[in-house]
Each structure stands twice: as C-alpha cells, then as structure tokens.
C-alpha positions in Angstrom: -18.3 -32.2 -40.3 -17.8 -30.5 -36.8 -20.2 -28.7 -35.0 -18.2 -25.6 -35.2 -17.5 -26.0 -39.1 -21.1 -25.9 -39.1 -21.8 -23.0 -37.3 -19.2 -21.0 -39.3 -21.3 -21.8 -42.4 -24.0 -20.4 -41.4 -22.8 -16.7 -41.2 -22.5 -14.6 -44.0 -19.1 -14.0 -45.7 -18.2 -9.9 -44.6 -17.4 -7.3 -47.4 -14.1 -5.8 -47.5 -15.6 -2.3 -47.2 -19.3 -1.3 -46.6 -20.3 2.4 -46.3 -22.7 4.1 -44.3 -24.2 7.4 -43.7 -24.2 9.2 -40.4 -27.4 10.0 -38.6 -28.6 12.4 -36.1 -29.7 10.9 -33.0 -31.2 13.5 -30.1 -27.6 15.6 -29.6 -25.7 12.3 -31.1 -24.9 11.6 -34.0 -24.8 7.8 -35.2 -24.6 5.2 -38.1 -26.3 1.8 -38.5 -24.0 -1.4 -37.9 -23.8 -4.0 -41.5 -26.3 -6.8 -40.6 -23.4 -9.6 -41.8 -21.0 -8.6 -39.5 -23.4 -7.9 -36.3 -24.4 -12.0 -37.2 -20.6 -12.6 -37.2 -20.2 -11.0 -34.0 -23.3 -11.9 -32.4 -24.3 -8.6 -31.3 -27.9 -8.1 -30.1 -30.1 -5.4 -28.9 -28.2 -3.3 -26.0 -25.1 -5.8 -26.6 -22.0 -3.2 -26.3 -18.8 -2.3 -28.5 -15.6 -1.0 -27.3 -14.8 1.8 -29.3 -10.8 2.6 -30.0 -10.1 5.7 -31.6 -6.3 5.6 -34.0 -6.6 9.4 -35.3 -9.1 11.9 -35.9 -9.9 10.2 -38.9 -10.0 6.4 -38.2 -11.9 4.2 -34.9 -11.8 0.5 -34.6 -15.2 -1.3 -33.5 -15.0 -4.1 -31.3 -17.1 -6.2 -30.2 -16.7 -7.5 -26.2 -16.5 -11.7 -26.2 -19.2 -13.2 -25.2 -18.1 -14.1 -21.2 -17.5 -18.2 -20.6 -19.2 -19.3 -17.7 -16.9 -19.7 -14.2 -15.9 -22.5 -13.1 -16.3 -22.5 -8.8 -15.0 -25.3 -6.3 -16.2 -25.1 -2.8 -14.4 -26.9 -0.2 -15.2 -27.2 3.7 -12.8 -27.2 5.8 -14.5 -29.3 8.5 -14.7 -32.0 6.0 -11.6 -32.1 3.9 -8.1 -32.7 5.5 -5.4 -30.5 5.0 -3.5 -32.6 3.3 -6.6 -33.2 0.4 -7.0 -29.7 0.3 -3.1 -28.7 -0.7 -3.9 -31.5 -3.6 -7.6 -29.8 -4.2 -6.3 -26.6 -4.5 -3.0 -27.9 -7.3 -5.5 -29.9 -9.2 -8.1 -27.1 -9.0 -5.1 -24.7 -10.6 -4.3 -27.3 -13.2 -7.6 -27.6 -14.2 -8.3 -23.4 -15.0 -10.5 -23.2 -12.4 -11.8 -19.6 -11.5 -12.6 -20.0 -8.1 -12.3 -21.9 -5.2 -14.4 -20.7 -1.9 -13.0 -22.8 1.4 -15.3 -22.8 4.3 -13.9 -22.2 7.4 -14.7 -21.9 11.2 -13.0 -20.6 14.3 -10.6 -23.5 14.7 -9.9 -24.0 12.0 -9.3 -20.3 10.6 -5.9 -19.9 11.2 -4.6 -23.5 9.8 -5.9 -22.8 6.2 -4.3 -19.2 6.4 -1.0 -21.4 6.5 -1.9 -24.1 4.1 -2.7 -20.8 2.0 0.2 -18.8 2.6 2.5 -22.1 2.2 1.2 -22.7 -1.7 2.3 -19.3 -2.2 5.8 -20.7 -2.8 4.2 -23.7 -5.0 2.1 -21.8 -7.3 2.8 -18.7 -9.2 -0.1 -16.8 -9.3 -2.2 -17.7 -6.4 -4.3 -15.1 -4.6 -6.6 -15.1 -1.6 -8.9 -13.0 0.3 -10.8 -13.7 3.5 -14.8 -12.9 3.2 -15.4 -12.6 6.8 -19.0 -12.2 6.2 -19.3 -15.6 5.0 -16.3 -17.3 6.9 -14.6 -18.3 3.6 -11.6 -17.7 2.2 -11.6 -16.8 -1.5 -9.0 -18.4 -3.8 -8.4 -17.7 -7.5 -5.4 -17.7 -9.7 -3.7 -14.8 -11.4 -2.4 -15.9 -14.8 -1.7 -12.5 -15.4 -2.4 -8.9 -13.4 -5.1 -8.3 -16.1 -7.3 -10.6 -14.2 -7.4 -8.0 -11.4 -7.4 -4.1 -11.0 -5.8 -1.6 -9.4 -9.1 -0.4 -7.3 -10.2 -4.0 -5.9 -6.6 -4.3 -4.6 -6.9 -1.1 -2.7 -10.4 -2.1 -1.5 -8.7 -5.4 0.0 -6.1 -2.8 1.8 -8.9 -0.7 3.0 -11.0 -3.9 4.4 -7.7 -4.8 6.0 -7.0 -1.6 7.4 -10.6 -1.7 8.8 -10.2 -4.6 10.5 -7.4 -4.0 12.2 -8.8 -0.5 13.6 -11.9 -2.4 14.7 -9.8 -5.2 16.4 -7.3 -2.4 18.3 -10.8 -0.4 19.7 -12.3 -3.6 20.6 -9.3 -4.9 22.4 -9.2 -7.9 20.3 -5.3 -9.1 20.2 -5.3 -10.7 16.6 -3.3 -14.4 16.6 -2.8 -14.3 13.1 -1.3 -10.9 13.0 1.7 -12.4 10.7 -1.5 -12.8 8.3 -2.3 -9.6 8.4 1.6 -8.7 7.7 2.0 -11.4 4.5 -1.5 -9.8 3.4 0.2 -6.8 3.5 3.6 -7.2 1.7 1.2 -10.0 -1.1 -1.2 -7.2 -2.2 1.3 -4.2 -2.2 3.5 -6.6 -4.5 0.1 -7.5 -6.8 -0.4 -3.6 -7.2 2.6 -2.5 -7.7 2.6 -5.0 -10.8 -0.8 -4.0 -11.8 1.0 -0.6 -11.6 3.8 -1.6 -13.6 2.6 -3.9 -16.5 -0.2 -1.3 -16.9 2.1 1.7 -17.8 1.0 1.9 -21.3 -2.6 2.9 -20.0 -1.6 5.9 -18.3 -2.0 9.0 -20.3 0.8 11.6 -20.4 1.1 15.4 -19.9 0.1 16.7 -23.5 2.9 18.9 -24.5 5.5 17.7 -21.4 6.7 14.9 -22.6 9.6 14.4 -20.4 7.1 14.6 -16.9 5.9 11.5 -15.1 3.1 10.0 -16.1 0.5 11.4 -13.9 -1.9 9.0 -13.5 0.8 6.5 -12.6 2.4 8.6 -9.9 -0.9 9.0 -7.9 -2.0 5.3 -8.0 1.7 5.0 -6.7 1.2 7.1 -3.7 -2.7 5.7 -2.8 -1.2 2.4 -2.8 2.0 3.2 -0.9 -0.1 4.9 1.7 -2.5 2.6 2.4 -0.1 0.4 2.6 1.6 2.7 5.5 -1.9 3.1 7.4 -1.7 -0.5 8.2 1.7 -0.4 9.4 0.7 2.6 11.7 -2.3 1.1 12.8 -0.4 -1.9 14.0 1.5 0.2 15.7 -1.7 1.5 17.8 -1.7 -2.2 19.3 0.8 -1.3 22.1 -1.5 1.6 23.3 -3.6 1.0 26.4 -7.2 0.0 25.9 -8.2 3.2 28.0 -6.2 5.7 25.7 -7.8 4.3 22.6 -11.1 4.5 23.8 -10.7 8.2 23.9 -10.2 8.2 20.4 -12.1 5.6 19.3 -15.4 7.5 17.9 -12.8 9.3 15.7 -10.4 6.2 14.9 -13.5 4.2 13.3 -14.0 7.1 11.1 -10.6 6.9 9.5 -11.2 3.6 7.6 -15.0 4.4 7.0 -13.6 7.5 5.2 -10.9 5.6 3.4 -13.5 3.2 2.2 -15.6 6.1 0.2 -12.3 7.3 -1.2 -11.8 4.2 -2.8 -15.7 3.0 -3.9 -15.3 6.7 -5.4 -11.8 5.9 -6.9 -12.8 5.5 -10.5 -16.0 8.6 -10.3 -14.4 11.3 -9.1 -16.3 14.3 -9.3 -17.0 17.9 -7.6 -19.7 16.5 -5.5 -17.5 13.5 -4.0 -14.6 15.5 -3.9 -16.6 18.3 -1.9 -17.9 15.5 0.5 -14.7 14.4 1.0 -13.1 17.7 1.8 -16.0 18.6 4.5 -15.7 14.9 6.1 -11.8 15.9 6.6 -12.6 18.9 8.4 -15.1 17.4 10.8 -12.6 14.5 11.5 -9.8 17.2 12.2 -12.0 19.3 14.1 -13.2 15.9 16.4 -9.3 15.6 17.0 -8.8 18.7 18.4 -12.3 18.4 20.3 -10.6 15.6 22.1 -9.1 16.8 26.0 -5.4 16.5 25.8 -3.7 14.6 28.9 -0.3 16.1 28.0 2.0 14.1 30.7 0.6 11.3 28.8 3.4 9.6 26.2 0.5 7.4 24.9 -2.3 10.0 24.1 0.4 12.0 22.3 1.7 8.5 20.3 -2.0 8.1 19.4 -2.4 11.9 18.1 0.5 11.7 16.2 -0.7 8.7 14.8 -4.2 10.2 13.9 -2.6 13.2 12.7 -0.6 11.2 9.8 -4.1 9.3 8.6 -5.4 13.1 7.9 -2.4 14.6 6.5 -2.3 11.8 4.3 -6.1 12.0 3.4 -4.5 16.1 2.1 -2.8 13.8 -0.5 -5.4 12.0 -1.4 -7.9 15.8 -1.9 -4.6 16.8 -4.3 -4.9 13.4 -6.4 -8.4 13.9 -6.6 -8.2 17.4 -7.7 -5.7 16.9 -10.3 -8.3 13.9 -11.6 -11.0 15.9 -11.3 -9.2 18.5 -13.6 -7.4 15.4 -16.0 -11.3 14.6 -16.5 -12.9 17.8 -17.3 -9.9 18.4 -19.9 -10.2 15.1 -21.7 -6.6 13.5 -20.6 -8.7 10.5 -18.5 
C-alpha cells in the first residue's frame, strides 16, 4: 500500500449534506465549518477560504492549495560559459523550475541580455527581469499569463521608465538601449495577454450591457501609456545635458510619481487619489516655475515632453476616479 493510499484512509468519509446554523459574530454574522471536511482540506487556525458567490442564495467554499515549495537555480556568470548556460537554462525549463537568478557583472551584463533575448525564440514562455540591486537577472517561465499579473508588469514598465530618466539626467548613454526597446515591446506583449485571456474577470456596466467592459479599457490605457512614456523618454536622449539639467529636479519626479500610482494600483481610495491629485499640481506648478529660454528648440522639445507625462497622469486621476466610484458601488 502507498504512502498516499494511506494517507487517504485516514480522513473521514464527508456527508452529502451537513447543516449548520448561522451565528452572530461582533457586526458578522458566521457559521462553524464540519470538522470531516476541514481534516479533508487541511484547514487550520487562520488558514483562508476563497469564497465564490453563484446567486443570492448559493456560495461555494474553497479551500486555497497548500503552496509547493519553489524550485530556484542560481548561476554565475563569471563561472559558467555561455554556451553551459543556453543548456542550463533549457534543462532548467524542462525540468519545471521556478526560478533561475544569473549573476552578473559589468562585462559581462550585456552578453547574458543577448543569450537571454536569443532563447526568446527557443522557448515559449520565457521571461526575464534585471534586479539591478543585486546585479542578477531574474528568469522564470510563463506556462500561462496566470503566473503573472497585470500590476507587476506595470511595475517592470515603471522601473524601466525610471531608469531611463535617471540615465538621461545623469548623462549616462545606455549600450544596451536595444534592451531597453525588446524590454519594451516583451512586456507590452505579456500585458496585453494578461489583458486579453483575463476578460472574463472584468465586471460589466450593470444594466449597459452593450458598453466596454470598464475595467478592461482602463488597464488598456495604463498599459499603453506607460508604454508611450518610455518611448518619449528615449526621445529626451538627443537633448543637451545642459537643457536637461534645468528640468531635472522636476523630470525625476515623473517616474517617482508613476511608481505610487502603480504600488496603489490595486487600493485605490480617496486618500491616494487626493495625494495624487495635489502631487500633479505641484509638479505642474514646478513646470511653469521653470524660466523659459524661448529661442531655444530644445527647452521647448523638453516641455512638450514633460507636458504629455502630466496630461497623461489627467488620465490616470479619471481611471482612478471611475475605480474609486466602481468600488464604493460594489462593481469591483
């Protein structure tokens, strides 16, 4: 007899119906879970049930399975060839491993972003980050979007978007700027299937049936505008050092502000929402703080510029409204 034959012997056959009465609990009101079937599902004290409501009449109870440890492969870059490492990393994805963390330096940087953006074409599924804080690069393999959400793409955007504003005010010329494009283009693609497969999640209009699906529409635009930041910023690179540094005190603030929007993405309420509104006003009134050198083309390239970041951040305060108000009316 197996190990798991016995294991299953041990719990208690479940009922096909048990009943139970409903309690009051401080403003709550609660019932008692049947002992067999918190043994079936191993459920402990301050273990937690997803709860899935069918009509006003009938909710399903489920139980959340109990999390299999991750598997993790580190690799050093100094160490392993390149050539090891393209087979490290297929075996790696043959063998389900979660995640693989490649330890790079300086010269070596910008070879593994090409042995990473090369297995792109060999394995479906592959994603990467850089953690710059730990000078590795952070592999794991998408099976399916599930294994990712919407908000940690946007937060990859947002860090990329950061560093290239801190690279243009620093004067820092990036080598692997291609990178920084493929990064780009790979995680707009990954949300806009996250988007995509994920339709059924978004609620609709109660009562306007034929409308877009709300929700849908304005993780749609957040993604398609951060996407367009970058592209701007980029842009920024052909602008003298000296221009820049005009505007750098209020250019840092741009992605700092972007960052919130997104930690906040998923806890939207009247206090964040008000914070973000006043930080918008004191960024638009630093722009127009800021001497104007009109016979310059450059100054006015840059302004334009800054002025499309904070008309953009206007669509971001509508989404947030209309989530705000999605919340407080029970469609979220």
């Amino acid at each position: 007899m197996t190990e798991d034959k016995k294991e299953s012997d041990k719990k208690p056959k479940l009922k096909n119906k048990y009943v139970r009465s409903v309690i009051k609990l401080g403003n709550s009101k609660a019932i008692t879970f049947p002992q067999d079937w918190t043994i079936n599902a191993d459920l402990e004290e301050k273990s937690e049930v997803s709860l899935y409501p069918l009509d006003d009449k009938t909710i399903i109870i489920r139980a959340f399975d109990k999390e299999k440890t991750k598997t993790i492969f580190r690799i050093d870059a100094n160490v392993w060839s390149m050539n090891l490492m393209k087979q490290a990393i297929i075996s790696a994805f043959k063998l389900n491993i979660d995640e693989i963390y490649i330890k790079y330096d300086d010269k070596n940087q910008e070879e593994v972003n090409k042995l990473l953006i090369e297995l792109r074409s060999e394995i479906i599924g592959i994603d990467f980050k850089n953690i710059n804080e730990s000078n590795e690069f952070l592999i794991n393999f998408l099976l399916d979007t599930s294994k990712t959400a919407l908000p940690d793409v946007l937060s990859d955007l947002s860090s990329v978007f950061t560093t290239v504003i801190n690279n243009i005010i620093e004067g820092n010329t990036r080598k692997d700027n291609q990178f920084i494009l493929d990064e780009i283009d790979r995680k707009y693609s990954l949300g806009r299937r996250i988007l995509i497969t994920g339709l059924s999640d978004y609620p609709i209009s109660a009562g306007y049936k034929n409308f877009p699906i709300i929700r849908y529409l304005g993780d749609r635009v957040i993604l398609l505008y951060i996407k367009d930041f970058i592209n701007e910023a980029l842009i920024l690179q052909l602008i003298s050092n000296t221009v820049i540094q005009n505007y750098s005190e209020l250019l840092v603030r741009i992605p700092s502000l972007l960052s919130e929007i997104i930690k906040n993405y998923n806890n939207i309420n009247l206090d964040s929402i008000s914070e973000f509104q006043e930080y918008l006003f004191k960024l638009r009134g630093m722009l127009k703080d800021i001497e104007l050198d009109e016979s310059n083309i450059e100054e006015q390239q840059i302004r334009n510029t800054i002025r499309y970041f904070l008309n953009s951040f206007d669509n971001f305060f509508d989404i947030g409204i209309t989530r705000l108000i999605e919340a407080e009316i029970g469609m979220s």
